[in-house]
VEXVOLUM-279847 format. One line per field, with one value per residue (C-alpha): residue number from 0; y, x, z; residue in one letter. Coordinates in nm, 4 decimals. Example, Ala and Ser with C-alpha at 12.3 -4.5 7.8 and 13.67 -1.06 7.14 Angstrom:
2
n: c(0,1)
v: c(-0.4500,-0.1060)
u: c(1.2300,1.3670)
w: c(0.7800,0.7140)
res: c(A,S)
//
This chain:
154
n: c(0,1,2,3,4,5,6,7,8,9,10,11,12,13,14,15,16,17,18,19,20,21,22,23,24,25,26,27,28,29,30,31,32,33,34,35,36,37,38,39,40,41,42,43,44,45,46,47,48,49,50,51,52,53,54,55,56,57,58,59,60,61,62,63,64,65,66,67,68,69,70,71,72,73,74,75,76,77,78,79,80,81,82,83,84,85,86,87,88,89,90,91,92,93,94,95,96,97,98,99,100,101,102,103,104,105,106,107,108,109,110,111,112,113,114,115,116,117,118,119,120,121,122,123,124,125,126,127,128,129,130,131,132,133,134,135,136,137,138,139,140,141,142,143,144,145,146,147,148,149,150,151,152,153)
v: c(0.0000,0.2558,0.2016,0.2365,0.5596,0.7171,0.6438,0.8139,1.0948,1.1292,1.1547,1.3742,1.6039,1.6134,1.6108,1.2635,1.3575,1.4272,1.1304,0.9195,1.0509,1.0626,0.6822,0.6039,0.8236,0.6195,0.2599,0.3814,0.5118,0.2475,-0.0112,0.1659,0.1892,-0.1409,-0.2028,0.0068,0.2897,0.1373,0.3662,0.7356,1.0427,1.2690,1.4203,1.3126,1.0896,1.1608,1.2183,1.3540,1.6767,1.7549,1.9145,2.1280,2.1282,2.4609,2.4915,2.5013,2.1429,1.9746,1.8939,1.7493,1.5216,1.4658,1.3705,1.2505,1.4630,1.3767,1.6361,1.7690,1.8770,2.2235,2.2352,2.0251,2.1749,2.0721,1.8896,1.5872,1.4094,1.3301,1.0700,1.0126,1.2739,1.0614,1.2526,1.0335,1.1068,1.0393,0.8219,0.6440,0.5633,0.4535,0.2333,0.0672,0.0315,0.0701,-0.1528,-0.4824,-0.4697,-0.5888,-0.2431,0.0257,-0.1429,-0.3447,-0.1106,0.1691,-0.1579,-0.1572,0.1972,0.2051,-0.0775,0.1528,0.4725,0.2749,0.0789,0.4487,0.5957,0.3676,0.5443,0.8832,1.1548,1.1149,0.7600,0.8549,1.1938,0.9897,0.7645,0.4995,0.4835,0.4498,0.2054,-0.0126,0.0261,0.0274,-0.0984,-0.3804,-0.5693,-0.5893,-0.6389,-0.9760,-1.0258,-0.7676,-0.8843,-1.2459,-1.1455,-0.8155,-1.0748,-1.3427,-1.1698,-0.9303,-1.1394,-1.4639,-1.7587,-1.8540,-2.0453,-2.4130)
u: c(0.0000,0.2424,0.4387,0.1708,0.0178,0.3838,0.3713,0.0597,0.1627,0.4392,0.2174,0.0086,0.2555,0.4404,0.7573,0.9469,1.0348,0.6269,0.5153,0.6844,0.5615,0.2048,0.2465,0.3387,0.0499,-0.2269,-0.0682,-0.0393,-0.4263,-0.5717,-0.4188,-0.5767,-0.9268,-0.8804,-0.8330,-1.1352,-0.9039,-0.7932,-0.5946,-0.6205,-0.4522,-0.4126,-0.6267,-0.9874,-1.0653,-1.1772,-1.5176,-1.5441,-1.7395,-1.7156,-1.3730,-1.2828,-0.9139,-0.7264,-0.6184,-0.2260,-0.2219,-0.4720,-0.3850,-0.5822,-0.4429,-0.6943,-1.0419,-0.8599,-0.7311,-0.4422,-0.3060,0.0511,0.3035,0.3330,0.6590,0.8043,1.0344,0.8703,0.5255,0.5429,0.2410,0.1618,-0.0820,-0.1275,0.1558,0.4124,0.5710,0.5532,0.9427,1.1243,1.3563,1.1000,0.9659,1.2935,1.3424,0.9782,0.9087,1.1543,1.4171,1.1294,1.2448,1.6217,1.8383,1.7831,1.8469,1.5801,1.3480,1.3863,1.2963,1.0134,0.9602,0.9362,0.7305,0.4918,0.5399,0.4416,0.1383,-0.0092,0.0776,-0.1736,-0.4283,-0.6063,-0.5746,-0.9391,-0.8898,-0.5511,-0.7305,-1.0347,-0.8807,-1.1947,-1.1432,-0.7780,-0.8448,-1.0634,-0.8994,-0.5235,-0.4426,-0.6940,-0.6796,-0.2952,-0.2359,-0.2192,0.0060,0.2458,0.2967,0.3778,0.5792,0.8062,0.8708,0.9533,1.1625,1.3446,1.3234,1.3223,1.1182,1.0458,1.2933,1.2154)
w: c(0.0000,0.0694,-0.2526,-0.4459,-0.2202,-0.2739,-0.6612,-0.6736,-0.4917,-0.6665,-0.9852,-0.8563,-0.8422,-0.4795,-0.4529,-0.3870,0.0052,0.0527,-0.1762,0.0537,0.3489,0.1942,0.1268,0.4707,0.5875,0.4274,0.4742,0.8280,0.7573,0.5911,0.8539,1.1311,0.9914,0.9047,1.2708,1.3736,1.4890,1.8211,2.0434,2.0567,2.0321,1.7060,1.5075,1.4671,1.2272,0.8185,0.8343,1.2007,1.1999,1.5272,1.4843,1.1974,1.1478,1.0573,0.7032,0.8180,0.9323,0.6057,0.2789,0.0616,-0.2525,-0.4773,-0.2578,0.0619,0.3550,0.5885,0.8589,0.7478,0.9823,1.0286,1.2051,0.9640,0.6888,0.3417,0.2979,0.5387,0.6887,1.0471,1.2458,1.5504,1.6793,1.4396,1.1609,0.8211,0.7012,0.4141,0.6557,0.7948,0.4833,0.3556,0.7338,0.7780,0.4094,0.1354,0.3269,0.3102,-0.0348,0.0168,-0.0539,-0.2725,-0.5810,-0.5432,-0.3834,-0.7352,-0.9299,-0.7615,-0.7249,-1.1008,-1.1336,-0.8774,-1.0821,-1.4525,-1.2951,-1.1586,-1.4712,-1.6908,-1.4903,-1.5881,-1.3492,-1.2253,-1.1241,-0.9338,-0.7761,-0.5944,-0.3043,-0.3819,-0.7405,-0.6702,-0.3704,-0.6387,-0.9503,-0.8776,-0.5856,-0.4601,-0.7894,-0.7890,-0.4283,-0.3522,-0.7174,-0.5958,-0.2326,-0.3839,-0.6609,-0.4967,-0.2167,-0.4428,-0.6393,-0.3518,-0.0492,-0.1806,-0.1025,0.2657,0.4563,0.5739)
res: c(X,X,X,X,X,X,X,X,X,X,X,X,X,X,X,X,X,X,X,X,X,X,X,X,X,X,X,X,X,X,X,X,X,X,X,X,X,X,X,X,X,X,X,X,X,X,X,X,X,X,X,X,X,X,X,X,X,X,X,X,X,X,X,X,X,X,X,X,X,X,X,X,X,X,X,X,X,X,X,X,X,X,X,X,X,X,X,X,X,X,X,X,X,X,X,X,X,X,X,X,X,X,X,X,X,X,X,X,X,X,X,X,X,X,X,X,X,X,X,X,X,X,X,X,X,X,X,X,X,X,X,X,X,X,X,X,X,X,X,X,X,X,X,X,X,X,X,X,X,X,X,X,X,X)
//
């Protein structure tokens, strides 16, 4: 999820530091609303409209909002009081992949899988959500770890 969130980003237009935070962000997200939103702390969820956040800590990229950091220098994205980094990015995501060579292989393959998709598509997080990511999930879990981890160990 968040190679394919940063990809997307990235298309969109951010930069490659904030793509990769905004990837983070909604794995991070998308993992917690899985999980019912457990815990606490942060900002109140999407759809809550008992709060109205200030403009200087929302961004919106395409139809979904997450909560930037203000403090931060450049675009980076924050939940639940963590700062989505560049670096942490790199340390809880891109390193899964076996080093860097093998995480730009499949940074590109990221990059030309959003890019078959109009900017509409790429702009709404459902369409996106349906259209890019669910149907290739389970194929790009199997294969990236196939092909950059290896096969499990007996």
């Amino acid at each position: 999820m968040a190679t394919l969130q940063a990809a997307r980003a990235s298309r969109l237009g951010l930069p490659m530091p904030s793509a990769l935070s905004w990837g983070l962000n909604r794995a991070i997200f998308y993992a917690a609303a899985k999980r019912g939103f457990r815990g606490g702390g942060g900002h109140p969820s999407e759809g809550d409209t008992r709060a109205s956040p200030e403009e200087s800590t929302t961004y919106h990229l395409g139809d979904e909002l997450a909560y930037r950091d203000p403090g931060a220098p450049g675009l980076y994205f924050t939940i639940g009081g963590e700062t989505q980094t560049e670096e942490e990015f790199r340390r809880q995501v891109a390193a899964r992949f076996g080093g860097e060579k093998q995480f730009r292989r499949a940074w590109k393959e990221a990059l030309d899988i959003v890019g078959e998709f109009d900017r509409t598509t790429l702009e709404s997080g459902r369409q996106f959500y349906a259209t890019v990511y669910r149907p290739r999930r389970d194929d790009l879990v199997a294969r990236w770890t196939e092909e950059f981890i290896g096969p499990p160990r007996p």
